[in-house]
C-alpha positions in Angstrom: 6.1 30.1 -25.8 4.3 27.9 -27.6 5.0 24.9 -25.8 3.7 27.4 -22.6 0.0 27.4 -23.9 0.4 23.7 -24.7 0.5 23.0 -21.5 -1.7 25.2 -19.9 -4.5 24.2 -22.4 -3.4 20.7 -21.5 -4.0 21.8 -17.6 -7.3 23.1 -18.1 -8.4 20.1 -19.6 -7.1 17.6 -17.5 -6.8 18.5 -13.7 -9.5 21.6 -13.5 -12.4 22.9 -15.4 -13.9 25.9 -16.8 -15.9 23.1 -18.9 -19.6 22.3 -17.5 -19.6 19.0 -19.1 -16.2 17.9 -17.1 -16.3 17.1 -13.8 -17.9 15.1 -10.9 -19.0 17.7 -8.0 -19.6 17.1 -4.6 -23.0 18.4 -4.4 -22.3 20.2 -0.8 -20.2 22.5 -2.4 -22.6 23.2 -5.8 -23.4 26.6 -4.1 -19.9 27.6 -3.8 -18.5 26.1 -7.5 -21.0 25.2 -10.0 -24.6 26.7 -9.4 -24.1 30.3 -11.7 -22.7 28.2 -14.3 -25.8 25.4 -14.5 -28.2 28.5 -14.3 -27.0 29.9 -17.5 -26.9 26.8 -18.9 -30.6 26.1 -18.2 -30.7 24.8 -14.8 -33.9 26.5 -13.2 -33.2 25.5 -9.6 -31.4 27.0 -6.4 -28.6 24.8 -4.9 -30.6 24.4 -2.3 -33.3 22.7 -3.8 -30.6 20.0 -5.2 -28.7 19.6 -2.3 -30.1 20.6 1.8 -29.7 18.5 4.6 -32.3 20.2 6.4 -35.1 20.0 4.1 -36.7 18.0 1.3 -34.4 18.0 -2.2 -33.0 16.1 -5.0 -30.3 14.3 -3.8 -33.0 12.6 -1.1 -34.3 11.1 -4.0 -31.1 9.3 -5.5 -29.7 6.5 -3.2 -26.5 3.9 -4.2 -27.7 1.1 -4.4 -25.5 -2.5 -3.0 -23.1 0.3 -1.5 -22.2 2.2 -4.5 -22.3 -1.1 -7.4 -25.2 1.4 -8.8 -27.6 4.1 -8.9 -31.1 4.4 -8.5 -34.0 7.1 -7.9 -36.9 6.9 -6.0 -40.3 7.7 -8.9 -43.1 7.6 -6.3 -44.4 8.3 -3.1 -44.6 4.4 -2.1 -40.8 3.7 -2.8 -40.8 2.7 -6.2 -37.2 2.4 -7.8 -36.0 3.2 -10.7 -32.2 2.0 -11.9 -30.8 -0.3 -15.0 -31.6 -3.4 -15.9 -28.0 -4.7 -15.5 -27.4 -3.3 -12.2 -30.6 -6.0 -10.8 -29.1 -8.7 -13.3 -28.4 -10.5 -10.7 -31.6 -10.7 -8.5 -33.4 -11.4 -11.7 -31.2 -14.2 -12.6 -31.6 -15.9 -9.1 -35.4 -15.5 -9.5 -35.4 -17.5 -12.7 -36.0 -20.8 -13.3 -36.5 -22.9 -16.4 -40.2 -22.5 -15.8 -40.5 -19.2 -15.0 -37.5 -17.7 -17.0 -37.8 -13.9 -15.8 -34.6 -13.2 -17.9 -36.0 -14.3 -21.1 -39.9 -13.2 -20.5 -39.4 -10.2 -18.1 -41.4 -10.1 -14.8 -44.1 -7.7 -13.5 -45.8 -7.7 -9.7 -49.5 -7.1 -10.2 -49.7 -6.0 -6.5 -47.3 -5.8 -3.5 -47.6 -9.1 -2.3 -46.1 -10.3 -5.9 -42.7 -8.3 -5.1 -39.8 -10.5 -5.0 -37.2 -10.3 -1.9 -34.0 -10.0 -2.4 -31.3 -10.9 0.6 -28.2 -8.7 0.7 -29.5 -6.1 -1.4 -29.4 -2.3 0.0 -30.0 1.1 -0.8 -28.5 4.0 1.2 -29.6 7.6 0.9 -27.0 10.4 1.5 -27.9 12.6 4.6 -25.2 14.9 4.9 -21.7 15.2 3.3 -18.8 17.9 5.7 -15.7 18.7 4.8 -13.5 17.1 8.2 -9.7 17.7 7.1 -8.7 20.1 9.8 -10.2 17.5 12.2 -8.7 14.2 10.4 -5.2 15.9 10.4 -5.0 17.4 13.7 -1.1 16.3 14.9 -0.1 15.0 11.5 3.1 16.8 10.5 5.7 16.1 7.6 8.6 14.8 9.7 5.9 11.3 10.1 6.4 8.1 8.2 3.7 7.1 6.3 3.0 4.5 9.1 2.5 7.0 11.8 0.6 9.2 9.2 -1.9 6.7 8.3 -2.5 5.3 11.8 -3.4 9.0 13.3 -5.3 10.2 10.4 -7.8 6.3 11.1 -7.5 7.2 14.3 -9.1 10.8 13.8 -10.9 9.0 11.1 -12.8 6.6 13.6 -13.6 8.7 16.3 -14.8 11.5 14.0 -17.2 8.8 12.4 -18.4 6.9 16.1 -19.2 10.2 17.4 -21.1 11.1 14.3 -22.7 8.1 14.5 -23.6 7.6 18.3 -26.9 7.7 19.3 -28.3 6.9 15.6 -29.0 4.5 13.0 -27.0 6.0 10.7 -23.7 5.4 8.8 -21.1 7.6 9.0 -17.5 7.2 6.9 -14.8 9.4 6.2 -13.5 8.9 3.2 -10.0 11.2 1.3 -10.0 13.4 -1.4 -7.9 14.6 -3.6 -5.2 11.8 -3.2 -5.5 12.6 0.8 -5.1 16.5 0.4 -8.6 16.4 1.8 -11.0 14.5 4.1 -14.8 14.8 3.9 -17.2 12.8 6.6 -20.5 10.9 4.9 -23.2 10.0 6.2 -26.0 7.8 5.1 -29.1 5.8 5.9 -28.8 2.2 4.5 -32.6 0.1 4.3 -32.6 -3.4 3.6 -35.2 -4.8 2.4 -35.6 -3.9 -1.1 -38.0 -6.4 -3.4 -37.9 -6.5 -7.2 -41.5 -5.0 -9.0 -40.4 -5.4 -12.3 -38.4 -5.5 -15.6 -38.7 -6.1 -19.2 -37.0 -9.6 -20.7 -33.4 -9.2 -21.6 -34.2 -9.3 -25.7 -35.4 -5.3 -24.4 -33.4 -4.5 -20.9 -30.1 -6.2 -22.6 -30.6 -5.9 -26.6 -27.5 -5.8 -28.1 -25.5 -7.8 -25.2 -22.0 -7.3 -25.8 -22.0 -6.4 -29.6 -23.6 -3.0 -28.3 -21.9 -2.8 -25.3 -20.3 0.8 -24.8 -21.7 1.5 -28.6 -23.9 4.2 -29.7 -26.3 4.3 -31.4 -28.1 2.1 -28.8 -31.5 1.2 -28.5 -31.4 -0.8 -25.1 -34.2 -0.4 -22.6 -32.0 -0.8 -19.8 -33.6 -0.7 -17.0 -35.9 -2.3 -14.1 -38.0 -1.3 -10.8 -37.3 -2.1 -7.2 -39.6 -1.1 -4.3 -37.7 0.2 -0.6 -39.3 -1.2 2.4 -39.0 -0.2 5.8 -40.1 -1.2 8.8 -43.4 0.1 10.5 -41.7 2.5 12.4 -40.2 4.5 8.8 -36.4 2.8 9.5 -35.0 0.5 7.9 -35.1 -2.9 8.9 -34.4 -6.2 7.3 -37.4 -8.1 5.6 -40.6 -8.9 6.8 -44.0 -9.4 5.4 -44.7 -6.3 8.3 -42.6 -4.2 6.7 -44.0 -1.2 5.1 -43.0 1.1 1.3 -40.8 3.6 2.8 -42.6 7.2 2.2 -39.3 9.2 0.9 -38.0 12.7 2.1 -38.5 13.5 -2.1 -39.1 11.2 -5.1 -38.7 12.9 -9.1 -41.5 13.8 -11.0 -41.6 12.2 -14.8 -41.0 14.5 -17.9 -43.0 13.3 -21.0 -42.4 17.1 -22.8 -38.5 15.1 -23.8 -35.0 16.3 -25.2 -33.6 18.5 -27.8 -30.1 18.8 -28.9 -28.5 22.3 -26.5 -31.4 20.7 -23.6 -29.5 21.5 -20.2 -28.9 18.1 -18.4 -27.7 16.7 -14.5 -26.9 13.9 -12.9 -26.8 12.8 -9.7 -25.3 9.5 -8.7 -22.4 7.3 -7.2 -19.8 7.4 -9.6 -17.3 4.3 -8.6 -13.5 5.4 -9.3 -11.7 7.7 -11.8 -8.2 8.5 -12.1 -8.2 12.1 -13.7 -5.2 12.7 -11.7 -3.1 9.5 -12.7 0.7 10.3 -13.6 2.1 8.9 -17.2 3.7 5.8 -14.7 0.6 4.7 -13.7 -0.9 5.1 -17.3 1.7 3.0 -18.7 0.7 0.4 -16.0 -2.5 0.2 -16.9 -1.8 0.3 -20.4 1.0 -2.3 -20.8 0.0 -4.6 -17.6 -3.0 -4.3 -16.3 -5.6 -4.2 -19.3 -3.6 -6.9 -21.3 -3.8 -8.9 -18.7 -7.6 -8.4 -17.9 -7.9 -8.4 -21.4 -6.5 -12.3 -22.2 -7.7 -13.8 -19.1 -11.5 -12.4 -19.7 -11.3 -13.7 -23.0 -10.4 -17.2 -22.2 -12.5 -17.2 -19.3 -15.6 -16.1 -21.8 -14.9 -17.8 -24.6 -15.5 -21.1 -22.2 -18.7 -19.9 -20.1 -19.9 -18.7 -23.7 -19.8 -22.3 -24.7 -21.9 -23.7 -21.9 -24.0 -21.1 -22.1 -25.2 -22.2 -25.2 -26.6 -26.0 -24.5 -29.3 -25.3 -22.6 -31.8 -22.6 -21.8 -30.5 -23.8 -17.9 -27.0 -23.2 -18.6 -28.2 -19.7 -19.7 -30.0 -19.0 -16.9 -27.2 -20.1 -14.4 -24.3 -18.3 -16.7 -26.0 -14.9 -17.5 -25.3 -12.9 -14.5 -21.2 -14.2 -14.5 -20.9 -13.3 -18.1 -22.5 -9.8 -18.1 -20.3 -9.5 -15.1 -16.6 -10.8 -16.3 -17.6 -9.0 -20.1 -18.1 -5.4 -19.2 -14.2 -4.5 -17.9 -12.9 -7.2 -20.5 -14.5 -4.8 -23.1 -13.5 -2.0 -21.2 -10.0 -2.7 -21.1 -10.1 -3.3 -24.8 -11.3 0.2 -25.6 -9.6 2.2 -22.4 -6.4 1.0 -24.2 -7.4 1.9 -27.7 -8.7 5.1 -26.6 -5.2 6.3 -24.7 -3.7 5.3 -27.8 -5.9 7.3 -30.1 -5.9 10.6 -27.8 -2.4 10.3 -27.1 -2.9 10.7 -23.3 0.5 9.6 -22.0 2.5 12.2 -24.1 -0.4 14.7 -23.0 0.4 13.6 -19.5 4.1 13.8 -19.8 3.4 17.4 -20.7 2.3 18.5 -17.9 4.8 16.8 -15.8 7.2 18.3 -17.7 5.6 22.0 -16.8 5.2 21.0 -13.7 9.0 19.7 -12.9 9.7 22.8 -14.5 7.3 25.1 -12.2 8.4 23.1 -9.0 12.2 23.8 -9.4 11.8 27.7 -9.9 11.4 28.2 -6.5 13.7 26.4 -3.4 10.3 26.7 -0.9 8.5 24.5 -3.5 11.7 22.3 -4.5 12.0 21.3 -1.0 8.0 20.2 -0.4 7.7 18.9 -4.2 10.5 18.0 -6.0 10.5 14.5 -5.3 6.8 13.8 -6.3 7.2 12.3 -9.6 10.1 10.2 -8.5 8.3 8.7 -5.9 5.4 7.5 -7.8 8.2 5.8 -10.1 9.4 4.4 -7.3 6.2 3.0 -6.6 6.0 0.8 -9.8 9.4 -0.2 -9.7 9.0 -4.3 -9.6 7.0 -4.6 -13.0 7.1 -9.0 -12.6 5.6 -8.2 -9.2 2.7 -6.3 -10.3 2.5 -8.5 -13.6 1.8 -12.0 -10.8 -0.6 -9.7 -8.8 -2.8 -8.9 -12.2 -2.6 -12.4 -13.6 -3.4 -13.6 -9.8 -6.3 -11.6 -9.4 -7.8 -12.3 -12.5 -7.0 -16.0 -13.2 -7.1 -17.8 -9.8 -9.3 -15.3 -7.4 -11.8 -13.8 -10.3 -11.0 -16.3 -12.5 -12.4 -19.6 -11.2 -15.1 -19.8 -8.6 -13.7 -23.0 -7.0 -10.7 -21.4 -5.1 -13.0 -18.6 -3.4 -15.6 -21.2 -2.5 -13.2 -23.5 -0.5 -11.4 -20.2 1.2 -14.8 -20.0 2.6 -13.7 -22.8 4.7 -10.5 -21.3 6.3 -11.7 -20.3 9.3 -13.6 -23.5 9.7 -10.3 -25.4 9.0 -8.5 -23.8 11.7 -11.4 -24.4 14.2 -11.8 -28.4 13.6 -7.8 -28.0 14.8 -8.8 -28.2 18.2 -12.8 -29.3 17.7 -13.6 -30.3 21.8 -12.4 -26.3 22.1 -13.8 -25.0 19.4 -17.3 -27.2 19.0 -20.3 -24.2 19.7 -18.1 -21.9 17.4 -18.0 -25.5 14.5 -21.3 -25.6 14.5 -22.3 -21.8 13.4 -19.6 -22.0 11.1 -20.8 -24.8 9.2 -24.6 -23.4 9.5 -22.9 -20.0 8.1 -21.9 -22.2 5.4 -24.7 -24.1 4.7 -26.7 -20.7 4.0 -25.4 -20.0 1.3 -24.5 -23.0 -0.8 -27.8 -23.7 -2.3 -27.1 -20.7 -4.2 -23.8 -21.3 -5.5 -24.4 -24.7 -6.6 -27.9 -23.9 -8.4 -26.0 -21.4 -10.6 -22.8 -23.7 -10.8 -21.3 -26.2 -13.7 -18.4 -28.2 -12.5 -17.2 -29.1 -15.8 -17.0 -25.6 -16.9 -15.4 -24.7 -14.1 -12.6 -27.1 -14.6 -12.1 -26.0 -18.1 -11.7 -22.6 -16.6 -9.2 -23.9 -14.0 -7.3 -26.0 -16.1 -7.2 -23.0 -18.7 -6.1 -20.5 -16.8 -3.9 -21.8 -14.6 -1.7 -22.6 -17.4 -1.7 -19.0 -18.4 -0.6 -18.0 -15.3 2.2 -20.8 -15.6 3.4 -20.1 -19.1 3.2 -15.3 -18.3 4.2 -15.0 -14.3 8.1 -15.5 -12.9 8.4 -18.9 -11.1 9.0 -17.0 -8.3 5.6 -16.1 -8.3 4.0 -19.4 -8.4 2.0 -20.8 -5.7 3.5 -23.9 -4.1 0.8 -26.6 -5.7 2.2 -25.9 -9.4 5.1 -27.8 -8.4 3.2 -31.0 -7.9 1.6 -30.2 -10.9 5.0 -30.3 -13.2 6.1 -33.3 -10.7 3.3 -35.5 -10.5 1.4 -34.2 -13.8 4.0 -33.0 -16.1 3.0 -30.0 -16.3 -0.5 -30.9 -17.6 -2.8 -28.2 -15.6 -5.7 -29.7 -17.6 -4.7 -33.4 -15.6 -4.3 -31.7 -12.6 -7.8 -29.9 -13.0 -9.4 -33.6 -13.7 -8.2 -35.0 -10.9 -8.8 -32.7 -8.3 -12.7 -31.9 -9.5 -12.9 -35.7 -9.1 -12.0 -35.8 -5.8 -12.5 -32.5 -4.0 -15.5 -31.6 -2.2 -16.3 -28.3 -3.2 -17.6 -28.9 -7.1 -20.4 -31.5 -5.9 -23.6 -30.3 -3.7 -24.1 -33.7 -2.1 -20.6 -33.9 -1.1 -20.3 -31.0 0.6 -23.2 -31.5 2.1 -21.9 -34.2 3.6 -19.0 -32.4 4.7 -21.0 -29.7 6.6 -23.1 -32.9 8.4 -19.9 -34.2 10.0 -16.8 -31.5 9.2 -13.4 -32.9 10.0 -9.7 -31.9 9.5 -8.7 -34.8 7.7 -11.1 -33.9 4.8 -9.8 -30.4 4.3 -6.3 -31.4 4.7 -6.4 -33.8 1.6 -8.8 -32.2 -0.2 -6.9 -30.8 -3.7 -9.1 -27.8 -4.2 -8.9 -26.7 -0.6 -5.1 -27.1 -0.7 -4.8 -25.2 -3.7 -7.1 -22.4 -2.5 -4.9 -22.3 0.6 -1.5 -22.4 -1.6 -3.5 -19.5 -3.9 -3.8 -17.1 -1.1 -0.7 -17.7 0.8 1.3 -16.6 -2.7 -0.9 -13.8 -3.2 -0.5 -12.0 0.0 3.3 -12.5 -0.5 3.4 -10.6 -3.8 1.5 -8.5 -2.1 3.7 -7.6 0.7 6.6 -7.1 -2.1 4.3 -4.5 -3.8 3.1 -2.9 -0.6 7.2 -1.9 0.5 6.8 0.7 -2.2 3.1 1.7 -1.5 4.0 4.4 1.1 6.4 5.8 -1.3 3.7 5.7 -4.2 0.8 7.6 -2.1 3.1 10.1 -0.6 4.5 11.0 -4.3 0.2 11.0 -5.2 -0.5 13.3 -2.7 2.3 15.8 -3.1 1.8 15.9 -7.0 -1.6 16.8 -7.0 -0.9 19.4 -3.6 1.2 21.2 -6.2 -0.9 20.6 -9.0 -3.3 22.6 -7.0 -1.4 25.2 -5.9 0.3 25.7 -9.7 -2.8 26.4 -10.9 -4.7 28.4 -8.1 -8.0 29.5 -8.9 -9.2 27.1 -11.1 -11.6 24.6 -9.9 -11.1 21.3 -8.8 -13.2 18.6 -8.4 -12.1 15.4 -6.9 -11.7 12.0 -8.7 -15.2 9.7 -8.2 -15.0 7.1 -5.1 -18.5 5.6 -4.9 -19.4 9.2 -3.3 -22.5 11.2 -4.0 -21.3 13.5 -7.3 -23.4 16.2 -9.6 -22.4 16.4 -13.2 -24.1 19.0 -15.7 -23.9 19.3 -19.3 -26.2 19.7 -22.5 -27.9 17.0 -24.8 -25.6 16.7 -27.7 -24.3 15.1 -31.0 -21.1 14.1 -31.6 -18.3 13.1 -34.6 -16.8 9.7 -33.9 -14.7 10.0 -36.9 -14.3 11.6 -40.4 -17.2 11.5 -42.4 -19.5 10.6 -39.6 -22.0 12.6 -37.2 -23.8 10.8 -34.5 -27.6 12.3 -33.6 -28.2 13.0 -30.1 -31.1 10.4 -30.3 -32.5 6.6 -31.5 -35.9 5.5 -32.5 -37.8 2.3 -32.3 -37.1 1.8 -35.5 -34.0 1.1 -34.9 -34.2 -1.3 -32.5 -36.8 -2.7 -35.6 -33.8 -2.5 -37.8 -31.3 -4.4 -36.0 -33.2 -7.6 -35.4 -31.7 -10.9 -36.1 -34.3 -13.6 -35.0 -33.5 -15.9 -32.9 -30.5 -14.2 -32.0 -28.9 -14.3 -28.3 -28.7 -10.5 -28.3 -30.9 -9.4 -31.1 -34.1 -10.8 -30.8 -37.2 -8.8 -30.9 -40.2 -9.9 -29.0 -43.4 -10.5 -31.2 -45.2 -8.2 -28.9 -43.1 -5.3 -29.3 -43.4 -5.7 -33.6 -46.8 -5.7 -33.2 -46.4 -2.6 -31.6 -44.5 -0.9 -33.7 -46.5 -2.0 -36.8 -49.6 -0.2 -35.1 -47.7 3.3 -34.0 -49.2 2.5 -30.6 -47.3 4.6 -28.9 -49.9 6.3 -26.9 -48.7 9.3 -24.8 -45.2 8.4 -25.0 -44.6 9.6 -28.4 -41.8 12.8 -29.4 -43.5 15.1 -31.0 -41.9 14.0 -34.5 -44.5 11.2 -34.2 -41.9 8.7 -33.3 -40.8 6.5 -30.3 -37.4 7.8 -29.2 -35.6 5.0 -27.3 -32.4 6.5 -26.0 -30.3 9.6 -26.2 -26.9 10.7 -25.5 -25.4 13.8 -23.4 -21.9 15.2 -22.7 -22.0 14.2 -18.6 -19.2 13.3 -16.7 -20.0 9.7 -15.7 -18.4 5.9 -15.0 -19.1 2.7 -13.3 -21.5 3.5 -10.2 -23.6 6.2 -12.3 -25.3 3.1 -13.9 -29.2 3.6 -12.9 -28.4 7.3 -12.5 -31.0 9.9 -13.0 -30.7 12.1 -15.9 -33.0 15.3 -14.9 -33.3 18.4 -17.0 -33.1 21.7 -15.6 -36.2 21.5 -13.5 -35.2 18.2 -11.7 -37.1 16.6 -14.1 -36.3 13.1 -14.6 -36.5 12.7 -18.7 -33.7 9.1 -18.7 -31.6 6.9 -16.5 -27.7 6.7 -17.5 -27.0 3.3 -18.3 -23.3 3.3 -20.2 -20.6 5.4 -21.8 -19.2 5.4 -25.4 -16.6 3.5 -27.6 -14.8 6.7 -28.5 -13.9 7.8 -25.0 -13.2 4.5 -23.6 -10.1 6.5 -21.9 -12.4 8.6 -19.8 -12.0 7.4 -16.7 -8.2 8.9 -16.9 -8.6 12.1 -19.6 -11.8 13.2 -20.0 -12.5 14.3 -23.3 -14.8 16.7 -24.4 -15.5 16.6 -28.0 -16.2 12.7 -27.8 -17.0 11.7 -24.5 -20.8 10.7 -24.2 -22.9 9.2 -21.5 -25.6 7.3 -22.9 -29.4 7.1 -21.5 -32.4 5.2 -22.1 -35.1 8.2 -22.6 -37.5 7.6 -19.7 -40.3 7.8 -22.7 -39.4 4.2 -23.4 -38.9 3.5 -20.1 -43.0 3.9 -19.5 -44.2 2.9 -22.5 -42.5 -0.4 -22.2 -44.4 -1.1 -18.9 -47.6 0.3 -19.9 -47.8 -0.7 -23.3 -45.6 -3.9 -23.6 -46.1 -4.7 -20.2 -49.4 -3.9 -19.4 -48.4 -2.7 -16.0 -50.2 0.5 -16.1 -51.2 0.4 -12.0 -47.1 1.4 -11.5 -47.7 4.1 -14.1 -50.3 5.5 -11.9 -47.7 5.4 -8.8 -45.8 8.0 -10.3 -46.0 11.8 -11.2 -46.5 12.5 -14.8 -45.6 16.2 -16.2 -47.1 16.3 -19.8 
């Protein structure tokens, strides 16, 4: 009997929720699920005013910014945007330049017409979320294969979305739930011309680099300010110096009153991709394949951009954006796997597919429709060398180096020149296509780095994947090199087109075959991709097996333990998460506050330092008290603060609003203790971290001097 309440405690905590601090929500269906429980926890608004497609509310101020890659809110009436630093990294590293370093001295528009462009960025606003099952569904039955299955339900898919669609400007995507128990149609407005206002310099927006990375107590003022334009007419539209600050449906008001530990908090955001419902076969995946993997790769990878990074304040500049990038998971998959360890998750796991076996074979009905569920998903990871070249593939030849992806560009462009009299009108916007974009790449490129990284990791993947696995070129390399990936690497950056501007250039001025065809990099990149769609196909002959087993073990999941709410695992789709602000104990002996000060950031200065430099400006600051309205009560400057929301990758930028909609932070990581999250969410310890939205103004009025965006937005005192 014991055993019994085990795993029913074990259910409660993993696969639904009586806890308000677990769980990501679809905010549709707040009305129905969650909306008594966030009033008596201090929410003071209807669902209505947090979610209505009809009229004006919250959720028409919170928009996914690059398709879901972040989160940001909308602080004014004129457009002005509001996310984390690292999530417009990148547009402020491509803005930089040795003279004006915006990464090292921060950068502030002192009127519209100083905005900065950015090409390819976007923002898209939810308008409407509907559950469309019955409708994607319609004609499936259990007798299908998976292949007739999964063609009817795009089919249903597509003409649900093009007829949701027709007639507007609109998006519309139907995206599965629930591991394909369920189907729910989005749509969204996407506007394209977004233009970068401001943000502090990285010794504030990225203090503590990747020492504090997923570490609290933080002290990071992670974030930056975007503006949305649209065109005259109030729709989106790509830029133009016509283009107008889109007037939004609702925009938050700015809490300076702050938090105190029990304060009800939400968040509303686009939470990237969870795995709450993952079996104890696909844990042990990710624990003994895929993180290791990730893990050594990264850190090879890393070790050599850190190196160049350090030469020059250039190398910096081009490097800064990659290494944030690459460092996060490598970290990640550090502490995800130290986490699972510590929490015991797979033996928790193996509980409740004990119970569940158990459940499933007391009745025929259910023995029938779900006994073969966990066997499936076994099935699924059944070639472990496979999945071990696909990992090492992904991460040391397609992440890994950028040479490889650059000269795939060319593909297409190879296969037109094949027959160029044919092809010549087609040639010509292919290599213009090209030419866009390579000013770019090279400006933030190093070819020597890049080889190290080649000729690095290319032996890893010789000397850790099955022969079988290896892509036809490493053959000449133990032929012709001896095995020497780091001669191979020499030779082909000598020679190959794709690690020189000028040559490539070149290239695109007069494109022939014969160029490609002996070009090493090209070949390579050809070889790469030819190997990695064949392991592919080897895993894939088990996929339909491994989703149908998915989708049948959390159907009965569901159905074991009726009445209990689910929520569905994070896929880059709107979600609502409440819970309170709150300490926590990491370990024995230790209790975390719910909040940093200034004085800590003080504290932890190393100058000089790469990540822990403290700007002159901001000492002066703090030697004066000048904190002017941004002060807590206690007299100090609070600089970040921690809550028990459900959040991942996505929710970066999110809005933390307390109970009025109220935004008093902006969501910017999670914390070292609950690394594991993103599989077993775990109450006592999990944390999401926010930089208060105290020290959010203070930095641009005070530090910045950028009081005219202060004045933008509405202050509640």
């Amino acid at each position: 009997m014991k055993n019994f309440y085990l795993v029913l405690i074990l259910l409660l905590g993993f696969f639904s929720t009586s806890v308000a601090d677990e769980g990501m929500w679809l905010p549709s269906l707040i009305q129905k699920l969650n909306i008594g429980e966030m009033q008596k926890m201090g929410c003071e608004l209807s669902a209505d005013q947090i979610y209505n497609i009809n009229n004006s509310s919250l959720k028409d101020a919170v928009v996914a910014l690059d398709h879901g890659s972040c989160t940001a809110e909308l602080i004014s009436k004129d457009g002005l945007l509001l996310t984390n630093h690292h999530c417009g990294f990148g547009e402020i590293q491509a803005h930089s330049t040795v003279e004006h370093d915006y990464l090292k001295d921060g950068f502030w528009a002192q009127s519209r017409d100083e905005e900065l462009s950015n090409p390819g960025k976007t923002v898209s606003f939810l308008i409407s979320a509907e559950d469309v099952t019955d409708k994607v569904l319609e004609g499936v039955s259990d007798t299908m294969s998976y292949n007739e299955r999964n063609q009817l339900i795009r089919a249903n898919s597509r003409e649900i979305a093009n007829e949701a669609e027709k007639d507007t400007h609109y998006d519309a995507n139907v995206q599965s739930l629930f591991s394909s128990n369920k189907f729910y149609l989005f749509i969204s407005e996407t506007f394209r011309d977004v233009r970068l206002v401001g943000c502090p310099p990285k010794s504030l927006g990225k203090f503590g680099g990747d020492t504090d990375n997923w570490m609290w107590p933080r002290h990071t003022a992670d974030f930056c300010l975007f503006r949305v334009y649209a065109g005259p007419d109030g729709k989106p539209a790509d830029y133009s110096k016509d283009n107008i600050p889109l007037t939004p449906k609702s925009f938050l008001p700015i809490s300076l009153k702050g938090v105190k530990e029990g304060d009800f908090s939400m968040i509303l955001g686009f939470p990237g991709r969870t795995n709450r419902y993952e079996t104890s076969t696909a844990i042990k995946y990710t624990m003994q394949i895929a993180n290791p993997v990730r893990i050594q790769v990264r850190g090879k990878k890393l070790s050599i951009i850190k190196s160049y990074m350090e030469t020059s304040q250039k190398a910096q500049i081009q490097y800064s954006s990659k290494y944030a990038i690459s460092s996060n998971y490598y970290k990640y998959s550090i502490g995800q796997n130290n986490g699972l360890k510590r929490l015991n998750v797979l033996a928790q796991k193996e509980a409740i597919e004990d119970e569940f076996t158990k459940w499933v074979n007391e009745d025929e009905t259910r023995k029938e429709k779900y006994g073969k569920a966990l066997a499936l998903i076994k099935t699924g990871y059944s070639d472990p060398s496979a999945e071990v070249a696909k990992e090492y593939m992904v991460e040391a030849m397609i992440r890994g180096p950028e040479i490889f992806m650059f000269a795939k560009r060319t593909r297409l462009l190879y296969e037109l020149l094949e027959d160029p009299k044919k092809n010549e009108s087609r040639i010509e916007r292919m290599t213009e296509a090209l030419r866009k974009g390579h000013d770019r790449y090279f400006r933030n490129y190093d070819a020597e780095t890049d080889r190290k990284i080649v000729s690095s990791l290319l032996k890893l993947y010789n000397d850790n994947v099955d022969p079988l696995y290896h892509p036809s070129f490493f053959a000449e390399v133990k032929s012709k090199y001896k095995g020497n990936f780091d001669k191979f690497a020499t030779k082909m950056f000598e020679k190959t087109i794709f690690a020189d501007k000028a040559k490539f250039e070149d290239f695109l001025d007069s494109p022939d075959l014969k160029t490609l065809k002996k070009d090493m990099a090209f070949k390579s990149s050809v070889s790469i991709f030819q190997e990695f769609n064949n392991i592919s196909s080897i895993i894939d002959q088990t996929k339909p097996l491994l989703n149908r087993g998915e989708r049948l073990f959390l159907a009965g999941l569901m159905e074991m333990d009726k009445g209990k709410k689910f929520y569905p695992d994070a896929n880059s789709t709107m979600r609502l998460t409440y819970g309170k602000v709150l300490d926590y104990d990491p370990r024995d002996g230790v209790r975390y506050k719910y909040y940093t000060t200034l004085k800590g950031y003080i504290e932890k200065e190393i100058p000089g330092d790469m990540e822990f430099d403290v700007p002159e400006k901001l000492k002066e600051l703090y030697a004066a008290g000048d904190y002017g309205d941004y002060a807590d009560e206690d007299g100090t400057l609070h600089t970040c603060f921690i809550t028990n929301n459900d959040i991942t990758g996505g929710n970066s930028g999110s809005p933390v609003m307390n109970g009025r909609g109220e935004l008093i932070g902006v969501a910017f990581d999670g914390n070292w203790e609950a690394m594991s999250g993103d599989i077993a969410f775990e109450p006592e310890l999990q944390r999401c971290i926010n930089v208060d939205i105290r020290y959010v103004l203070w930095v641009i009025d005070k530090f910045a001097g950028a009081s005219h965006l202060i004045d933008e937005m509405k202050i509640i005192r």
